[in-house]
C-alpha positions as CSV (number, residue, x, y, z in Angstrom):
1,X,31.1,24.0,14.9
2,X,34.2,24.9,15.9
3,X,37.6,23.1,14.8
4,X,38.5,22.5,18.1
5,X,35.1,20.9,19.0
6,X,35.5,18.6,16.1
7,X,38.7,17.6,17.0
8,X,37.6,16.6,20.5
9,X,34.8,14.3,18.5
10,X,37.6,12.3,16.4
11,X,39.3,11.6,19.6
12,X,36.3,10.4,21.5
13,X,36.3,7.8,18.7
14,X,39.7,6.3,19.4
15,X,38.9,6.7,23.6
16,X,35.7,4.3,22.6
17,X,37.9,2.2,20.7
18,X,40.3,1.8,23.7
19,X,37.3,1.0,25.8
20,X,35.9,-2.3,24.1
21,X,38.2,-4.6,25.5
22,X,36.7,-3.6,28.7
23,X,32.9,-3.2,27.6
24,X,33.0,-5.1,24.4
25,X,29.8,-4.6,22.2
26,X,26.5,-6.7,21.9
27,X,27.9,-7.7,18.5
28,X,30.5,-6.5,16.1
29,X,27.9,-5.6,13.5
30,X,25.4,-3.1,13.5
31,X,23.1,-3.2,11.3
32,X,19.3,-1.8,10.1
33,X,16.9,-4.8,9.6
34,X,17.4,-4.1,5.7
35,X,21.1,-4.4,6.3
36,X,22.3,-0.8,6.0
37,X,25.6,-0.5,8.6
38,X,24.2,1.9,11.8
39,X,27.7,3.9,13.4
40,X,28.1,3.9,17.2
41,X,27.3,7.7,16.8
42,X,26.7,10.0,14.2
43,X,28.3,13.8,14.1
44,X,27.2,17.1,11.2
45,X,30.3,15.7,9.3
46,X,28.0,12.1,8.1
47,X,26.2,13.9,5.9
48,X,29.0,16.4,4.3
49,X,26.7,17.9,1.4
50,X,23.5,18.6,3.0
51,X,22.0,21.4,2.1
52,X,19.3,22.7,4.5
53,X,17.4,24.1,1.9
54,X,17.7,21.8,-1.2
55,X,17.6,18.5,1.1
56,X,15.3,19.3,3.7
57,X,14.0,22.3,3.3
58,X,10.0,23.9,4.6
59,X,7.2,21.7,5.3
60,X,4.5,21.4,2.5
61,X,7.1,23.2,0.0
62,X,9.5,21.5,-2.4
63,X,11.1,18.8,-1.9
64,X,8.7,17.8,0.9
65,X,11.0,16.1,2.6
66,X,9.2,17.5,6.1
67,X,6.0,16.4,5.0
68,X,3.4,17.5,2.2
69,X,1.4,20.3,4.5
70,X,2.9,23.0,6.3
71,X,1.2,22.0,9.7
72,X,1.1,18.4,8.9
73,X,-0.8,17.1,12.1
74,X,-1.4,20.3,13.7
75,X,-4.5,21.2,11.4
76,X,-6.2,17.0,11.8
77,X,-4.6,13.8,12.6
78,X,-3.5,10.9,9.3
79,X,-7.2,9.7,8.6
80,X,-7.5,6.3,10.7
81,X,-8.4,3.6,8.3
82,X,-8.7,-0.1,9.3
83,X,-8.6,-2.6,6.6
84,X,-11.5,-4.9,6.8
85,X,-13.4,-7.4,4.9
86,X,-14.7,-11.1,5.3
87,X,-17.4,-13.3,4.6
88,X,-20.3,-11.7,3.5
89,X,-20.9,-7.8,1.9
90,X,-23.4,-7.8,4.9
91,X,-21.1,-9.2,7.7
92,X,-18.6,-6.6,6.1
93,X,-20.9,-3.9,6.6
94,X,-21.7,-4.6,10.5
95,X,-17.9,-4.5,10.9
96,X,-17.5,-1.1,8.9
97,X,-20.0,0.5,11.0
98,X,-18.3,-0.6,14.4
99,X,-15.2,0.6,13.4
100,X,-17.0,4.1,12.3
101,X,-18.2,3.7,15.8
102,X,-15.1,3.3,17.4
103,X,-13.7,6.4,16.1
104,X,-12.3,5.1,12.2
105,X,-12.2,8.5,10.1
106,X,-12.2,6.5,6.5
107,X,-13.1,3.1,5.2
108,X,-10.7,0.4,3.8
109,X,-11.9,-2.8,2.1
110,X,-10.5,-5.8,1.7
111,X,-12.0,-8.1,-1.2
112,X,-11.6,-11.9,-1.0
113,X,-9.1,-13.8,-3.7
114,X,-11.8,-14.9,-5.9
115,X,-12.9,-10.9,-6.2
116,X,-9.5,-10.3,-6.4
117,X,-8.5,-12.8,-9.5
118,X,-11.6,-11.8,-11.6
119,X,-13.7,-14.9,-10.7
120,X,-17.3,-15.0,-9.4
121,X,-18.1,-16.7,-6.4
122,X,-20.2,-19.5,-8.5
123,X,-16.9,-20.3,-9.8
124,X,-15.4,-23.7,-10.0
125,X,-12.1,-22.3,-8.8
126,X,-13.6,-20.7,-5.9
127,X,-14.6,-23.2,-4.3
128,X,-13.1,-22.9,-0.6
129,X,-12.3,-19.5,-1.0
130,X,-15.5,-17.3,-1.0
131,X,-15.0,-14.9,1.9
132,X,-11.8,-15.7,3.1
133,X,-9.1,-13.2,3.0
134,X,-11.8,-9.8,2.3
135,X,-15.2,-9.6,1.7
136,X,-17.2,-11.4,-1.9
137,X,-18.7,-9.0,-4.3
138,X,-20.1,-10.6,-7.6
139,X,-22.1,-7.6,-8.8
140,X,-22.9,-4.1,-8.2
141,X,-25.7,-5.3,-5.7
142,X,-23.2,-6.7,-3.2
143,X,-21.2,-3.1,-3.2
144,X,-24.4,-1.8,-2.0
145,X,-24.9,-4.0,0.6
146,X,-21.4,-3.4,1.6
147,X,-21.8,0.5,2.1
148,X,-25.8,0.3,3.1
149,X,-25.9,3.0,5.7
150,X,-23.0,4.7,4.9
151,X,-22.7,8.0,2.8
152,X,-20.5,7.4,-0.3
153,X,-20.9,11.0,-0.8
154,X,-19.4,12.0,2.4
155,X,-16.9,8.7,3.4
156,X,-13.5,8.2,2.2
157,X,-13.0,4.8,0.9
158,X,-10.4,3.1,0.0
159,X,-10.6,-0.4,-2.0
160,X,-7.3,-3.1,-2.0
161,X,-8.1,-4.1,-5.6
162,X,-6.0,-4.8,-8.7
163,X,-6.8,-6.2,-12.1
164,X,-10.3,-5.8,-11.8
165,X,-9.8,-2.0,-10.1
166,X,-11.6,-0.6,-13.0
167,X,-14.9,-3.0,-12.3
168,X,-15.1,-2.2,-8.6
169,X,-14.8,1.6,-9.4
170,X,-17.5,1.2,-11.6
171,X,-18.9,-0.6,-9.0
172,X,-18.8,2.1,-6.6
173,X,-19.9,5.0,-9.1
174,X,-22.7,3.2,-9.8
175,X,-23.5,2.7,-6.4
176,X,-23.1,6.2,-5.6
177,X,-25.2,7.1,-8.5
178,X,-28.2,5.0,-7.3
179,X,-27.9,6.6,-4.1
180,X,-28.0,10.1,-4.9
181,X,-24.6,11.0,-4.3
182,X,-22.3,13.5,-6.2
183,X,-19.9,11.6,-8.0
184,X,-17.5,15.1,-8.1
185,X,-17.2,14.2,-4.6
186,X,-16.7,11.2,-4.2
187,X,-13.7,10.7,-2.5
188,X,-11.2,7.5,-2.2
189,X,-8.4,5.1,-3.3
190,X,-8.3,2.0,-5.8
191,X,-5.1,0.1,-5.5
192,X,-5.1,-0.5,-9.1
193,X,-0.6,-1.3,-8.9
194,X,-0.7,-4.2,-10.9
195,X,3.3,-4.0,-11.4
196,X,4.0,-5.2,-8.2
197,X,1.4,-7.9,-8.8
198,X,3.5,-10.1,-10.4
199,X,7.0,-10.0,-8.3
200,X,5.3,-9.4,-5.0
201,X,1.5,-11.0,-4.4
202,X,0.3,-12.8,-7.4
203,X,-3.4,-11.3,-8.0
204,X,-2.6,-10.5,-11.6
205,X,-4.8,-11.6,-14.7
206,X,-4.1,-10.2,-17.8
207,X,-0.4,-9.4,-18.7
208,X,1.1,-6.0,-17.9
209,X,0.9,-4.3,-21.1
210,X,-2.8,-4.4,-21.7
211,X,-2.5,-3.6,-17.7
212,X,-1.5,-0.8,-18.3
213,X,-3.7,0.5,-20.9
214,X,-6.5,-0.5,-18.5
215,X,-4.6,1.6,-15.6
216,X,-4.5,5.1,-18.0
217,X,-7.8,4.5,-19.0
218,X,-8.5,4.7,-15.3
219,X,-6.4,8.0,-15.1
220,X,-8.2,9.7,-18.0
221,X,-11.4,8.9,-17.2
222,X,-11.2,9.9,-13.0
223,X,-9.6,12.9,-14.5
224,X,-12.8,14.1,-16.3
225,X,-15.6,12.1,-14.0
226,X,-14.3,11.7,-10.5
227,X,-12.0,14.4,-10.2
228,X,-11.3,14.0,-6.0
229,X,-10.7,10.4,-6.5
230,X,-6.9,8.3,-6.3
231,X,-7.0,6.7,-9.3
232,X,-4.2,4.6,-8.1
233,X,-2.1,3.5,-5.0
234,X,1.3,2.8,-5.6
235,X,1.8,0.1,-3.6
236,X,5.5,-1.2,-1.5
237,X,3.5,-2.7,0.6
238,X,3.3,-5.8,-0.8
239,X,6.6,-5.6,-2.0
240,X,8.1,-5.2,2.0
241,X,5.8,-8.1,3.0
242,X,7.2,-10.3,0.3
243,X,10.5,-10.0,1.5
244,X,12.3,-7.0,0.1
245,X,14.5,-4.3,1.9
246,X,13.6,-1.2,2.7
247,X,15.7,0.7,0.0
248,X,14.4,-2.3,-2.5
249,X,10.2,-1.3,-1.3
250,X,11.8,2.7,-2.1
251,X,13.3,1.4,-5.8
252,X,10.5,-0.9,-6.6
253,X,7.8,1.3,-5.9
254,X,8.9,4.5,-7.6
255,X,10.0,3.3,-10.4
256,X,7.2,1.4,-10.7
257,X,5.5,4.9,-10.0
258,X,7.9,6.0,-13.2
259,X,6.6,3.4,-15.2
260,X,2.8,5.3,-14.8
261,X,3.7,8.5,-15.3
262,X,5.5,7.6,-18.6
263,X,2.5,5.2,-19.4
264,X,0.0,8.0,-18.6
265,X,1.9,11.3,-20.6
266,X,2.2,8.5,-23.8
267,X,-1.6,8.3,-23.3
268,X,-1.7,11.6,-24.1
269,X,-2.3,13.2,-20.1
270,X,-1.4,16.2,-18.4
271,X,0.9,15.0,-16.1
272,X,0.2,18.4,-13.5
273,X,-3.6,17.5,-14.0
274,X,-3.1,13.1,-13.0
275,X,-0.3,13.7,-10.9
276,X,-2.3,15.4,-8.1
277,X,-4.2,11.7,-7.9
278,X,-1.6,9.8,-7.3
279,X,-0.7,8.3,-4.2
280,X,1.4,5.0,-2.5
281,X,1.1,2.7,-0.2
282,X,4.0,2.1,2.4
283,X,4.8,-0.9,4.9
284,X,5.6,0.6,8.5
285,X,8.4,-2.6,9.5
286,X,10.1,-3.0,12.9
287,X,13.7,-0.8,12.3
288,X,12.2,2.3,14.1
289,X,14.4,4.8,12.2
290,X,15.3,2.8,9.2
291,X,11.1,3.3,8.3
292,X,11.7,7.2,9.7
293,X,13.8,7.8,7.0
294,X,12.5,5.5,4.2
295,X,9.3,7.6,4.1
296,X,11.5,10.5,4.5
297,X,13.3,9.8,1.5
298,X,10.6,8.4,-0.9
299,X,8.8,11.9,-0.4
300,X,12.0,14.0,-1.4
301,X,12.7,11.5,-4.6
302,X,9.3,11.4,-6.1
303,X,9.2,14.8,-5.5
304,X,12.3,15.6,-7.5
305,X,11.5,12.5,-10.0
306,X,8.2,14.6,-11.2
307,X,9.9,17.9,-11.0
308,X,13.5,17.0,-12.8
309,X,12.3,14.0,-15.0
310,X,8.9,14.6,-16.2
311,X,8.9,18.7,-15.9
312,X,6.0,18.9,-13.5
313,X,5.0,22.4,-12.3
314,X,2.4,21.9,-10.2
315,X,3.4,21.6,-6.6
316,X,0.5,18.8,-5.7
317,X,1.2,16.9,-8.4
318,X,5.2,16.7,-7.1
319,X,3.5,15.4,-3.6
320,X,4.0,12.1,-2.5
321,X,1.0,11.3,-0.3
322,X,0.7,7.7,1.5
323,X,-0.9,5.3,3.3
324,X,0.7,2.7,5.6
325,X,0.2,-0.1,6.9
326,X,2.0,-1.9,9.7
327,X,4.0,-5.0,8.9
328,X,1.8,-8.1,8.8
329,X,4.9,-9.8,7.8
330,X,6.1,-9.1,11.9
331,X,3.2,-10.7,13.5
332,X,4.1,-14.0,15.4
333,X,1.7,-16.7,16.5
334,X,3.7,-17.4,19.4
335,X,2.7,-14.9,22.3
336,X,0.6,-12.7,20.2
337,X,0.1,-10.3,22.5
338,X,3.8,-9.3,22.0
339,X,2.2,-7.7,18.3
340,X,0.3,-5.3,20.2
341,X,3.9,-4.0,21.0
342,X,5.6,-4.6,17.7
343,X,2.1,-2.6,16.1
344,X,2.6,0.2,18.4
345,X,5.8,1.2,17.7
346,X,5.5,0.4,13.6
347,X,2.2,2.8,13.8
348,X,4.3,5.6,16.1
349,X,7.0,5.4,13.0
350,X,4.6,6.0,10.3
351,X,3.6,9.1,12.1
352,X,6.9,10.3,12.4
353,X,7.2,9.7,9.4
354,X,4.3,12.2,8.0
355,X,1.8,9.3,6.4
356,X,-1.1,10.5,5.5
357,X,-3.5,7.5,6.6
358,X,-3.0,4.5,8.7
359,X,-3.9,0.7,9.2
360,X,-2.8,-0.9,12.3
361,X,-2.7,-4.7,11.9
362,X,-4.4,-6.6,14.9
363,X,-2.7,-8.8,17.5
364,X,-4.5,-12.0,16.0
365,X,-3.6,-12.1,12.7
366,X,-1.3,-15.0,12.3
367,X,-4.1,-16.9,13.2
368,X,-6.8,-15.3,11.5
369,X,-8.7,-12.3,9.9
370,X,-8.6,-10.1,13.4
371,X,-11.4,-10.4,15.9
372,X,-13.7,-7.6,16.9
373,X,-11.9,-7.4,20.2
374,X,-8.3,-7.1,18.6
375,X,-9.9,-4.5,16.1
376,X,-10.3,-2.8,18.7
377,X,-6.8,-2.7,20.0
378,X,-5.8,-1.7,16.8
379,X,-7.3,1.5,16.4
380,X,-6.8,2.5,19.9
381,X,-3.2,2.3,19.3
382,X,-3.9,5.0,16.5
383,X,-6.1,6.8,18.6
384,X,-3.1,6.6,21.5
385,X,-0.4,7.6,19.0
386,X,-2.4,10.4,18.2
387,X,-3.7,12.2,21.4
388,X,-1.3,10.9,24.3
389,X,2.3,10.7,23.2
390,X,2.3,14.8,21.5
391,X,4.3,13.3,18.6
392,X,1.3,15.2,16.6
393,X,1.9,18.5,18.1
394,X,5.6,19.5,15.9
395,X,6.0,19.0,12.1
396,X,8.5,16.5,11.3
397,X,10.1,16.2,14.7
398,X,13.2,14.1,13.3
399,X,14.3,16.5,11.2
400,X,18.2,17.7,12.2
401,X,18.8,14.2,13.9
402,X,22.7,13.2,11.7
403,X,21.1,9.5,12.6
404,X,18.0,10.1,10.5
405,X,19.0,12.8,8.1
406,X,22.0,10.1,7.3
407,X,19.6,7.1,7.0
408,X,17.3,8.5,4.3
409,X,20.4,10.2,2.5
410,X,21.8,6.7,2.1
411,X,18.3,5.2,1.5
412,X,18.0,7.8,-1.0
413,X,21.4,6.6,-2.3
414,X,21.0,3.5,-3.0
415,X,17.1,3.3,-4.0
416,X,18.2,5.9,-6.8
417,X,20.9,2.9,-8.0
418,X,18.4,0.5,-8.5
419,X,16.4,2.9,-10.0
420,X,19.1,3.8,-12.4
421,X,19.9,0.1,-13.6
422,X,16.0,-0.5,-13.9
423,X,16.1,2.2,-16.6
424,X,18.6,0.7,-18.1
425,X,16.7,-2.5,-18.7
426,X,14.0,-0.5,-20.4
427,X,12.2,0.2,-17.7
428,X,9.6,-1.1,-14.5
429,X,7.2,-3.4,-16.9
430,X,10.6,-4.8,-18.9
431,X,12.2,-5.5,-15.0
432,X,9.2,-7.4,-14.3
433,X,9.1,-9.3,-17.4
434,X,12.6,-10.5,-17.0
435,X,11.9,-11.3,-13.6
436,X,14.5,-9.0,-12.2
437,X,12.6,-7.3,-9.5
438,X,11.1,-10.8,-7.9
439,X,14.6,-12.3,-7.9
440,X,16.1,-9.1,-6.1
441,X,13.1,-9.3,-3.5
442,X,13.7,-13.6,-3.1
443,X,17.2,-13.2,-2.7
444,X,16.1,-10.4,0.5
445,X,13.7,-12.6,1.8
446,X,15.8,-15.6,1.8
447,X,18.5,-13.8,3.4
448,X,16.4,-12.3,6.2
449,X,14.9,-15.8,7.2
450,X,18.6,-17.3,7.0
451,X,19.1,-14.7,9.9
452,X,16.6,-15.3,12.0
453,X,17.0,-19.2,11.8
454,X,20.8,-18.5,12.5
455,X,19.7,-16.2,15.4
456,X,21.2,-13.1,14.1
457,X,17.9,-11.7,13.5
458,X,15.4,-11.8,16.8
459,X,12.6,-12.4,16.9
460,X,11.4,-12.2,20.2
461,X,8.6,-15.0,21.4
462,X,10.1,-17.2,18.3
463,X,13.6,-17.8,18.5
464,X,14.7,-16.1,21.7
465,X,12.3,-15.7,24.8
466,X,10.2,-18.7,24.0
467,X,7.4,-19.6,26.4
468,X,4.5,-22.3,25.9
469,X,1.3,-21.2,25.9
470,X,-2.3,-21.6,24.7
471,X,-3.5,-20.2,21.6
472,X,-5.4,-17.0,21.6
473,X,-9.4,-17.6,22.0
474,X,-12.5,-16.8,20.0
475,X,-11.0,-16.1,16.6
476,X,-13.0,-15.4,14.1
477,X,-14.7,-17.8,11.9
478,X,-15.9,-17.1,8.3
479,X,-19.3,-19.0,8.0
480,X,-19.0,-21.7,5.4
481,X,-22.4,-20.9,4.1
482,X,-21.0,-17.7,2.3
483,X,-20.1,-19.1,-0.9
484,X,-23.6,-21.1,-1.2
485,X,-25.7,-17.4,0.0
486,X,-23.8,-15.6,-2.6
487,X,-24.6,-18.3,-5.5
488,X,-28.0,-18.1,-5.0
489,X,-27.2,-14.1,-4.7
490,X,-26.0,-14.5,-8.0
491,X,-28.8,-16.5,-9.7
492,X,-31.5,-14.4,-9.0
493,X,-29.7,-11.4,-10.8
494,X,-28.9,-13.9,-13.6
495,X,-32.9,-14.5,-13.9
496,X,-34.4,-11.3,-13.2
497,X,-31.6,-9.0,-15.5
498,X,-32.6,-8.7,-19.6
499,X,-30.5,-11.1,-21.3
500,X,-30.2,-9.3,-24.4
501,X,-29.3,-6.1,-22.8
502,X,-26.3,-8.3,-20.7
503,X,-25.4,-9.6,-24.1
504,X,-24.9,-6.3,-26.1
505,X,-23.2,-4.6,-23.0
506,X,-20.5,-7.6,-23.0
507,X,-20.4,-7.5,-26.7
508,X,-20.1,-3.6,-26.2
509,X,-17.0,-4.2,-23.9
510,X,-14.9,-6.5,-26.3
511,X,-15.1,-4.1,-29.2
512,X,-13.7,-1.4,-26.9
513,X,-10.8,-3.7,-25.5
514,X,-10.4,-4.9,-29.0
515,X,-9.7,-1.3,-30.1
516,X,-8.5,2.1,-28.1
517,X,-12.0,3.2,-27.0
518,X,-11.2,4.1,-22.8
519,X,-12.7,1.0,-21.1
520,X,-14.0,2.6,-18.3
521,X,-17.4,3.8,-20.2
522,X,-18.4,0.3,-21.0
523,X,-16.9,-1.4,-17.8
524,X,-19.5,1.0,-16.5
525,X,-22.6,0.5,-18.5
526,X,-22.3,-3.1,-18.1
527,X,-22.3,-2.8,-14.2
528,X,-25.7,-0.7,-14.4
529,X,-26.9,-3.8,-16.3
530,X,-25.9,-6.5,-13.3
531,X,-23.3,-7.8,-15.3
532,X,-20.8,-9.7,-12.8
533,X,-17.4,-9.1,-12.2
534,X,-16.4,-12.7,-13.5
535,X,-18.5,-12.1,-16.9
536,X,-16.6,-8.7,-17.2
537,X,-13.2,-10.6,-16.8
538,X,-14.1,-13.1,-18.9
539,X,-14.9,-10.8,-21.9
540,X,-11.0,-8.9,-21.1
541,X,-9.7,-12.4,-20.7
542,X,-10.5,-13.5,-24.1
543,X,-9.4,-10.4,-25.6
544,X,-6.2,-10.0,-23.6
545,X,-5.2,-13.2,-22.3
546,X,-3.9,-14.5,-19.0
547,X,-0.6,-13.8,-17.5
548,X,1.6,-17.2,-17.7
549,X,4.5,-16.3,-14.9
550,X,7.8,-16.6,-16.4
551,X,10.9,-14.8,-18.1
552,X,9.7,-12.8,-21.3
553,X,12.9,-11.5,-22.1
């Protein structure tokens, strides 16, 4: 660029600032949606240390900043995988196989909040929840159901589980076991992020220390038995939905991502060998760019945390791979259709942006889990993104633009601060404890929602552009006989399983959570047995205790 050039740029500035009182602006800030300032335009000179090869270097090399494969999209598209789950393992399954119908490349479930808190469905305090929000499973018999027909050697799956991640693994391998399949290949994602639990979606059960010894467990044992397997998905998700900036879902989630590694090297792990099965989970929101960049920029820092702070050499284990899902915290239940929209371009980012896999959230969903119809919509808004609009065709096709190479410097920026003072509060688990994290997200949240009752913030269909209408038809409807079917589910395992056997697996279980024994081994032979999830809880519970939710520091 030549001086003369750049010179002609700085004056262009002060002829635009001549020009307002003319053509004033829309409003005198601009701003991203997480608050980050957005210039009129942006010139080579608004990122002033980039260096081409340290900051953005090749695609699928160090610091992967382009994207984790050299082709990205050019060898196969992000795997499409719609979350479902409701009612019934069997109703589950009908719905699994339509989406695989439809075109769905991998499976995602979604377990209901009684699975999800480590309670069976017989359960006093699931009453009224059985089948709700995801699908029941009690025991190893209702996995199957959920996957009859379906190859667990051969599907990806991916399960939105927590504190009991290690039972529904076990679960699963047991499920694959009895059905023949290779449990080498057996390919897939637990959730298993229990940090974010506690600030960001409440599903915890036991405190986050023993938490955590139940999460490396989890790492060792994949490591040795299930070797293609995610043994965890570190998840901003939840943290985005709760409330949080973008650069706070960045912070949050990698140092919470920090907190694993360090748990998993003090286990004693080879953090080239468990570093390769990592992976996150990433909320697509509505600031087009702002998301560009954030994904942009969490793929560059973990890739340099791993390298710089925990000496990995392996390449793949320096990888940030994710999985997004649009932002359910965007849908509006006035004029619904208008999330068809908002899905579309949230999807279109997270493409841009190099994810890996992809959920699209259905137009319905502020009403209720989405119908078969809006499903439908949903993963043809994948399949649109993916073979119409040619954003597929180029490896990271943002790359060079001062807007976004800007954006997810200054994400980058200011993620690594709060990453910084988290350290120096002894860490992720200590920042939860002390409740810093859940404040910083509140105080977000709270701000956000001031805007859009002020009218800062728009919100189109809800406080601009309001129209009355009627709401949308044929919604689906869990059938209240799910709880009482999977009770009586329940009691005929209870009769026809050996008693003593159930009793010496369970008394198995508590000697290993009492000591340092990995978990996973008797989780597992306790499943083979039909021993429910809630009986397996119920033996950690009384070993580990319940989380109480307040300040421990």
């Amino acid at each position: 660029m030549t001086e003369e050039f750049q010179d002609k740029c700085l004056k262009s500035d002060q002829k635009f600032k001549d020009s307002l009182a003319k053509r004033p602006e829309r409003k005198v800030e601009f701003t991203t949606v997480s608050g980050l300032p957005v210039k009129r335009v942006y010139w080579p000179w608004d990122t002033p240390n980039f260096d081409l090869e340290k900051d953005l270097g090749i695609p699928g090399s160090y610091p992967f900043t382009r994207g984790v494969q050299p082709n990205v999209y050019r060898g196969r598209f992000w795997t499409m995988r719609q979350y479902a789950g409701f009612g019934s393992a069997e109703a589950t399954n009908t719905r699994f196989k339509y989406l695989i119908e439809q075109g769905q490349t991998g499976l995602s479930v979604a377990f209901d909040l009684p699975t999800q808190i480590g309670y069976n469905s017989d359960h006093e305090l699931a009453a009224g929840e059985v089948g709700k929000v995801g699908v029941a499973i009690d025991t190893v018999e209702d996995l199957k159901l959920l996957f009859n027909g379906i190859d667990l050697g051969v599907v990806s799956t991916s399960m939105t589980i927590n504190s009991p991640a290690a039972i529904l693994l076990a679960m699963y391998i047991v499920a694959a076991e009895e059905e023949g399949a290779d449990l080498g290949k057996l390919r897939g994602t637990i959730q298993n992020d229990i940090l974010k639990e506690y600030p960001a979606r409440g599903t915890y059960i036991f405190p986050p220390r023993p938490s955590m010894r139940i999460i490396t467990d989890i790492f060792a044992f994949c490591n040795q038995h299930v070797p293609q397997w995610n043994t965890i998905s570190i998840s901003g998700y939840h943290i985005r939905e709760a409330g949080s900036t973008a650069v706070q879902e960045v912070a949050f989630t990698l140092a919470n991502g920090i907190a694993y590694v360090e748990a998993a090297i003090k286990a004693g792990l080879n953090v080239d060998a468990f570093g390769e099965r990592l992976s996150f989970f990433f909320n697509a929101h509505q600031d087009f760019f702002e998301e560009i960049a954030k994904f942009r920029a969490a793929r560059r820092m973990w890739a340099r945390i791993m390298k710089e702070r925990f000496g990995a050499t392996n390449p793949r284990a320096m990888m940030l791979r994710f999985h997004t899902q649009t932002a359910g915290c965007t849908l509006t239940a006035p004029q619904p259709d208008n999330n068809v929209v908002r899905v579309a371009y949230q999807a279109l980012s997270a493409a841009l942006g190099g994810t890996q896999s992809l959920h699209t959230n259905s137009r319905d969903e502020a009403y209720a889990l989405p119908s078969q119809e809006s499903v439908q919509i949903a993963l043809r808004t994948q399949q649109i993104v993916a073979y119409e609009t040619g954003v597929a065709d180029t490896v990271d096709p943002m790359a060079g633009s001062y807007f976004v190479e800007g954006l997810t410097n200054e994400i980058e920026k200011l993620a690594l601060e709060y990453i910084k003072k988290i350290d120096e509060m002894g860490g992720a688990v200590k920042a939860v404890e002390c409740g810093f994290i859940e404040q910083e997200i509140q105080d977000s949240a709270y701000k956000f929602q001031k805007a859009v009752e002020s009218g800062d913030q728009v919100i189109v269909g809800v406080n601009r552009f309001q129209t009355v209408g009627a709401s949308p038809k044929d919604l689906l409807k869990v059938d209240p006989k799910v709880r009482q079917n999977q009770i009586q589910k329940l009691d005929r395992i209870y009769a026809e399983r050996d008693s003593d056997t159930v009793k010496k697996a369970l008394e198995e279980l508590r000697k290993a959570a009492l000591g340092t024994d990995n978990l996973m081994p008797p989780i597992l032979d306790a499943v083979r047995k039909r021993v429910s999830l809630g009986e397996i809880c119920d033996v950690l519970r009384s070993v580990f205790g319940e989380y109480l939710h307040a300040s421990h520091c």
